[in-house]
N, C-alpha and C positions, 0 to 999 in steps of 0.2 A: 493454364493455371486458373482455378474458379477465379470469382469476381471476389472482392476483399466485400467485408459486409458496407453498406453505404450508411453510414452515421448521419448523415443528411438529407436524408427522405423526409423529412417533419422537417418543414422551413418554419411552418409557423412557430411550433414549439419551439425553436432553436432560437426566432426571434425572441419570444417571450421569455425564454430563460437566459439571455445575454440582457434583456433590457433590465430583469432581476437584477443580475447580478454586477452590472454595471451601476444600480444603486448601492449596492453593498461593499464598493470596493473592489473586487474582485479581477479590474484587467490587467493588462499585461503592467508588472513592477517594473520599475530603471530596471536598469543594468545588466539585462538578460540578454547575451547572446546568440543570433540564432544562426546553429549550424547543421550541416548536411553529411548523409553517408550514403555510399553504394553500397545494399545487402539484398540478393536476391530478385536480383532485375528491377529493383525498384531507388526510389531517393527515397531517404530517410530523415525526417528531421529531428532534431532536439536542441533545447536550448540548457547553455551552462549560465551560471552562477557567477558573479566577480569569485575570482580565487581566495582563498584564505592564505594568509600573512604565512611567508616562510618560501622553502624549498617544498614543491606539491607533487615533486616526483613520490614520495613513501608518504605523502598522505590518503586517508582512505577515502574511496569512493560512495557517493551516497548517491544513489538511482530514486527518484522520485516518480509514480509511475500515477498518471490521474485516474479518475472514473469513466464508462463510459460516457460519451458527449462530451467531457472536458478536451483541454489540450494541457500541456506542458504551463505557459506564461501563468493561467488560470489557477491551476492548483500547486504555482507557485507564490501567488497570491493567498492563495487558501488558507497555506500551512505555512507562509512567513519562512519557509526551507531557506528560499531564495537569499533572504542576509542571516536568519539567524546558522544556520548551516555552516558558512564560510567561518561566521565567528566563534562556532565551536570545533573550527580545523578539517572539516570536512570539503570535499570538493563536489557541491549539490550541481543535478544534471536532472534536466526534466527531457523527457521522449516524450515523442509523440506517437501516438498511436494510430495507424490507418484507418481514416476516415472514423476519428476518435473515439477509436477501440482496441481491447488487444485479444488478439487469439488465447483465452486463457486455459485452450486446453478442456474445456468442461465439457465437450461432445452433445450440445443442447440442439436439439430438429432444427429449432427454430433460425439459429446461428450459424447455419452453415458456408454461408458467406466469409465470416470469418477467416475458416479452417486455412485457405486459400496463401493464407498471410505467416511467414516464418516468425515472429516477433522473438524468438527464444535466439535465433540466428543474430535480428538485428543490435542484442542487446549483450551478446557476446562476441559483437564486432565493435560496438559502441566502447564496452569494457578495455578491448585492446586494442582502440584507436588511443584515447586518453590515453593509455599506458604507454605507447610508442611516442604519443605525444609531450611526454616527461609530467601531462598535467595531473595524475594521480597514479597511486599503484595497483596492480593489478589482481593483486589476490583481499582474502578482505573483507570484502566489498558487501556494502549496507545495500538494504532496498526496503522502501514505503511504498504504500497507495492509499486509495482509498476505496472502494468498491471493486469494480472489473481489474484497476491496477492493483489490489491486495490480494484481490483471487490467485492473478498473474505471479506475485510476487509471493506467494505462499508457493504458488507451484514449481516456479523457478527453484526454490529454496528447500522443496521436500524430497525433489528430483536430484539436486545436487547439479543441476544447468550450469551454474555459477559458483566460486570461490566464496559463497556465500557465510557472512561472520554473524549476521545479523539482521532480522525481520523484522519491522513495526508496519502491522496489519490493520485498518479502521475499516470497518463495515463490510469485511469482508474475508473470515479466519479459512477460508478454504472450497473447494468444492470436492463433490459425492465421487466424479470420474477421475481426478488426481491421486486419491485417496485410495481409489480401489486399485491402480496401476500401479500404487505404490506405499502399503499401509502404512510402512514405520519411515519416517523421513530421512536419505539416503547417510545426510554429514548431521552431526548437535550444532544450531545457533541460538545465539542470544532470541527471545521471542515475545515483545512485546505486542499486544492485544487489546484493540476496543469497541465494543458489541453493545449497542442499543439491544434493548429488552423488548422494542416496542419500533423497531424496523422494520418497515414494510416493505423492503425489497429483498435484503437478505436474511432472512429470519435469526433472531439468536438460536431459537434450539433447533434449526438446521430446518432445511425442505425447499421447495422449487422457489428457484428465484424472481425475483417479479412482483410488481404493487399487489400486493393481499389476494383476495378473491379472484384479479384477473390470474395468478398464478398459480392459482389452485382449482382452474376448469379443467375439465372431462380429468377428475378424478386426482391431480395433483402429478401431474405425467412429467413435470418439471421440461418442458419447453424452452425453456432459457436456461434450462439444467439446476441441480439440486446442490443445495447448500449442506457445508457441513457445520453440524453444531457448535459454537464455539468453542465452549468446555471439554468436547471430542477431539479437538484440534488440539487444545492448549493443552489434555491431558498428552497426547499421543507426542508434541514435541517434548514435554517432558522426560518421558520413558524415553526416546531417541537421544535425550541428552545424559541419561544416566540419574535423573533427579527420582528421587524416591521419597516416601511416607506422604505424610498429610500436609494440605499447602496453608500457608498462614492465609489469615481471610480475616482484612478491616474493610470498614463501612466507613464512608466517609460520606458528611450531609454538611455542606454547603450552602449558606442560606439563602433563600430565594433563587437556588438552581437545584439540578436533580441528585438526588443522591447517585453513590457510586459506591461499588463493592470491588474491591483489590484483591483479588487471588492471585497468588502468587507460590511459585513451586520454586525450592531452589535447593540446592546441597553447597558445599565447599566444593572448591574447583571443577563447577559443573555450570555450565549455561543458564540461566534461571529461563524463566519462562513465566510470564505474569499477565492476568489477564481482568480488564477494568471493566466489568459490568457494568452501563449505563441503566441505571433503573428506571425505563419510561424513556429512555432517549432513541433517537431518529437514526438514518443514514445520513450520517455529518460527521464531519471533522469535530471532536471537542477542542473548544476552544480556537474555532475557525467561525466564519461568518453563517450565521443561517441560509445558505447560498439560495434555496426553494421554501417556498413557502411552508412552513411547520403543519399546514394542514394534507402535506403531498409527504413527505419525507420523515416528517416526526419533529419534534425540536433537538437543539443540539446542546449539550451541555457546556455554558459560557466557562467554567469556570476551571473545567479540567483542560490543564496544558497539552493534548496530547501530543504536540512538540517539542514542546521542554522536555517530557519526559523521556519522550522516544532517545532525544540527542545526549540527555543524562547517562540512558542505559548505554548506549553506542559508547559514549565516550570511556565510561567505565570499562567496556571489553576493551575499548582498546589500554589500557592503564592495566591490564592483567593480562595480556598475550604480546610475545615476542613483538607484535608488530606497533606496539606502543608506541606512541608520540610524545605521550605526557599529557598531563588535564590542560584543557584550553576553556575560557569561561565560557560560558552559554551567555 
């Protein structure tokens, strides 16, 4: 089996962005679990979540999947998943990604270390370990990230890998080789989306991924492989869901943070799909901590919940299909 790609070749870089973001808050939260699986001749780690209040056999699953160089603890720190999650009935689970990354499928030269790595295996043995375990159920099932884990978790979700109910995608609506192996996304989910305009690693209107200029040497050959446009994404989960005609579109400007534009597609009894334009914003979490310095990543926008909002949508599918629970507060 090749070599998994090594995420820890830059020690220094790895020190300097732990010593970041250990000013920011950002380490391991209480009450994270951390557990192991065998998939693939390998151990597997990931850490769960306190449980949400109740019987967690029929409640839904929420996959949390970080960026590359993050882990699990980190970008559950991030995105507050970690307590706000449980207290909207969910049972949040952060994985880890080998040598903190996940094969996401994009077919980039450069990545081929990667390739090596089943992550599609570990995450549908991960699914029905929990399941077997009475601690959530098994169909359903939510999935976040935020860059390399959105890519992942777009692909999971267009391929139909998973029982997938529901995607929330940040800085990262898809790539160019998912897309081509498989135009129209396989099952309709829920499909919430957040795209800096001003992203330097994954571009909004789509192309090779990677900080600016270095990604777009000898000609734009996409080496870390090519991004797909946001609006390409958000339109094509639409048409997969059955939503038609023109999508509402408000602007929202918040003062002294960046404005945002809400596109949103939706029909009666059809999945919606909505997608939050940062106008001027980074590769970040809104409404998560400026983790890298805003002159490397972009700024993030303080003021958009993109957790709130994600666990709002979630909750609603589940309040309109068979597998409902009932509103739990955020």
């Amino acid at each position: 089996m090749a070599q998994p790609f090594d995420g820890n070749r830059r020690p220094l870089r790895r020190r300097l962005q732990r010593r970041y973001q250990q000013r920011h808050g950002l380490e391991s939260p209480p009450g994270l679990t951390r557990l192991t699986i065998g998939v693939g001749g390998l151990t597997r780690l990931y850490w769960l979540a306190p449980p949400p209040p109740g019987d967690n056999r029929g409640a839904p699953l929420l996959l949390v999947l970080h960026g590359a160089g993050g882990q699990g603890p980190g970008t559950a720190a991030l995105t507050a998943l970690d307590a706000r999650g449980p207290a909207a009935g969910f049972v949040a689970v952060f994985p880890d990604g080998v040598n903190r990354v996940w094969n996401d499928s994009r077919g980039a030269s450069q990545l081929r270390r990667r390739e090596g790595v089943d992550d599609v295996a570990f995450l549908q043995a991960l699914v029905s370990e929990l399941a077997s375990q009475g601690r959530a159920r098994a169909t359903g099932v939510y999935l976040t990230g935020i860059s390399n884990g959105a890519l992942m978790s777009e692909h999971i979700a267009r391929h139909g890998l998973l029982p997938v109910a529901g995607i929330g995608l940040v800085a990262g609506p898809g790539t160019e080789t998912s897309r081509a192996a498989m135009p129209r996304p396989a099952n309709p989910a829920r499909v919430i989306l957040f795209s800096g305009t001003a992203d330097p690693l994954v571009p909004y209107a789509g192309g090779p991924i990677g900080f600016g200029r270095l990604a777009r040497r000898r000609g734009g050959t996409g080496r870390r492989g090519l991004a797909v446009a946001a609006e390409v994404s958000a339109n094509e989960w639409a048409a997969a869901n059955g939503v038609g005609g023109a999508p509402r579109i408000e602007r929202l400007t918040p003062p002294g943070d960046l404005p945002v534009t809400c596109i949103t597609r939706e029909q009666a009894g059809r999945p919606p799909v909505i997608l939050y334009r940062i106008e001027g914003g980074g590769h970040t979490w809104p409404g998560g901590a400026q983790y890298l310095p805003a002159r490397f990543i972009g700024p993030v926008a303080r003021t958009l919940d993109a957790t709130g909002i994600m666990l709002a949508q979630f909750r609603q599918n589940e309040s309109t299909t068979p597998t409902s629970r009932g509103q739990v507060p955020l």
